[in-house]
Legacy VTK file of the C-alpha trace (Angstrom):
# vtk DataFile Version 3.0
C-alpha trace
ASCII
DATASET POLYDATA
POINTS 114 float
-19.785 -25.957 37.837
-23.115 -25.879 39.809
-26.333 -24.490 37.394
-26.339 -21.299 39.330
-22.761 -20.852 38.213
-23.166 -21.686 34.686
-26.154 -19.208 34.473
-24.297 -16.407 35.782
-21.218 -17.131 33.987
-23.802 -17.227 30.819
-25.299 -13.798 31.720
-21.624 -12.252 32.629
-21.108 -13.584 28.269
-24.296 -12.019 26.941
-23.089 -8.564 28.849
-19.273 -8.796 28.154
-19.342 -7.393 24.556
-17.334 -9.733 23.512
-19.922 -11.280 21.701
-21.780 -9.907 18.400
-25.557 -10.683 18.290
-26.832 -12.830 15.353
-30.321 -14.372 14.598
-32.113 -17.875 13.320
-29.158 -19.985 14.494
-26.824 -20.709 17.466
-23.787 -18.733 15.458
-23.311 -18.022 11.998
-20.563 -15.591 10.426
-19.125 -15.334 13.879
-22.616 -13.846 15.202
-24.434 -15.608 17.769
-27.953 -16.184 19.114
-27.863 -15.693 23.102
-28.225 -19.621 23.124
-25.074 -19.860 21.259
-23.246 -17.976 23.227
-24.112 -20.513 26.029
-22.965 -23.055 23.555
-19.652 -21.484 23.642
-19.409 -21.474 26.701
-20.347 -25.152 26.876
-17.285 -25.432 23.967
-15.076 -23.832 26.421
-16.079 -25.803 29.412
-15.679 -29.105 27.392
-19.396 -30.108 27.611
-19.974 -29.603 23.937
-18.099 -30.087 20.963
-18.249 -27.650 17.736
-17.576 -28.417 14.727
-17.925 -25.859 12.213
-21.312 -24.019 13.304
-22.515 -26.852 15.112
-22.617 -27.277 18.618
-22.674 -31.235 19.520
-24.175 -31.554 15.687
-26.923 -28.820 16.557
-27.135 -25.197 14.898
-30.762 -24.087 15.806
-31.311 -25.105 19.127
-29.131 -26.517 22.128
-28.288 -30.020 22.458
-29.420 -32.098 25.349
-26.509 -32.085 27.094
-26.319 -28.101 26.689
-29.820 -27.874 28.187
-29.013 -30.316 31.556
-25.595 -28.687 31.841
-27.345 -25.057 32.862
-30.805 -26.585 33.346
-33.195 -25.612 30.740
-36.200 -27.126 30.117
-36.406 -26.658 26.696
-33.924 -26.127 23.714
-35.187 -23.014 22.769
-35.536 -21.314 26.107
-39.175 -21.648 26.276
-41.005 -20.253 29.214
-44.110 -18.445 29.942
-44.697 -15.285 30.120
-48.096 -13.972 31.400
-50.236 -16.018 30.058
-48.238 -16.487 26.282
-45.489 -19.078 25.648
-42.646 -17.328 24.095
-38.482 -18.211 24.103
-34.963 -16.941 24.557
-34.561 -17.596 21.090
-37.671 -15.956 19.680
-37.408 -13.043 21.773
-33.437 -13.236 20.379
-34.723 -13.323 16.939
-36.928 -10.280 17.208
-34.080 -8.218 18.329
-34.486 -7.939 21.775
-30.722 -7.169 23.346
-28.052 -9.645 25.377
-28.279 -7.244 27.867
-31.927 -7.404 28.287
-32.067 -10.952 27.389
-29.061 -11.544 30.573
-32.076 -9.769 32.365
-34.248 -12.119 31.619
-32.076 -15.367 32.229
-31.898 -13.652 35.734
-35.441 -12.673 36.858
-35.850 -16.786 36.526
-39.066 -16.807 34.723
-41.753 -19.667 35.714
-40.975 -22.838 33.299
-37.526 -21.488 32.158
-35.089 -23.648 34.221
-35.695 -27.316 35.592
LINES 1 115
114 0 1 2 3 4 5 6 7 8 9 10 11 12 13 14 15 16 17 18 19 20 21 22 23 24 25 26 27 28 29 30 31 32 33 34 35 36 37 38 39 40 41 42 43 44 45 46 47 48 49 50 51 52 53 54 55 56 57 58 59 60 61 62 63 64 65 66 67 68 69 70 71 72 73 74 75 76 77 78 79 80 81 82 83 84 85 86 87 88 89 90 91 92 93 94 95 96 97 98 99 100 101 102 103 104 105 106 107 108 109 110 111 112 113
């Protein structure tokens, strides 16, 4: 799979339903951060390994290989925004929705993706 095509088939995830939104790690109680429902996908694609709630030994952020697989820059999804710094994850945490959050992924902020 091409970047592009992991990033759409990561926003087609956050907007499917078929995931229940979690906080403060990549899935817990079968709940997931929107970064851990790329790491399920990443499970599914056999780029990662889980074990338990750990994705390749991870259960904050992504792993390394997560991040090059759809090309982030950083683990937590951090890009700017105006003139702040703020992150998938934060924004995740705070309670923003997959649905707005797929929005986000899309729009290609400045400093999200490599």
């Amino acid at each position: 799979m091409t970047k592009q095509e992991v990033r759409k088939a990561w926003v087609k995830a956050l907007r499917s339903g078929q995931y229940k939104q979690g906080q403060h790690s990549l899935c817990t109680n079968k709940r997931y951060c929107c970064l851990g429902v790329l790491a399920e996908l990443a499970v599914q694609y056999g780029v990662a390994k889980k074990l338990s709630n750990l994705y390749d030994g991870r259960e904050g952020f992504l792993s390394s290989g997560i991040m090059d697989w759809v090309g982030l820059q950083t683990d937590s999804g951090r890009y700017m925004k105006g003139y702040n710094t703020t992150s998938l994850a934060l924004m995740n945490d705070q309670g923003m929705s997959f649905t707005d959050i797929a929005d986000i992924i899309e729009s290609n902020p400045p400093d999200l993706f490599v």
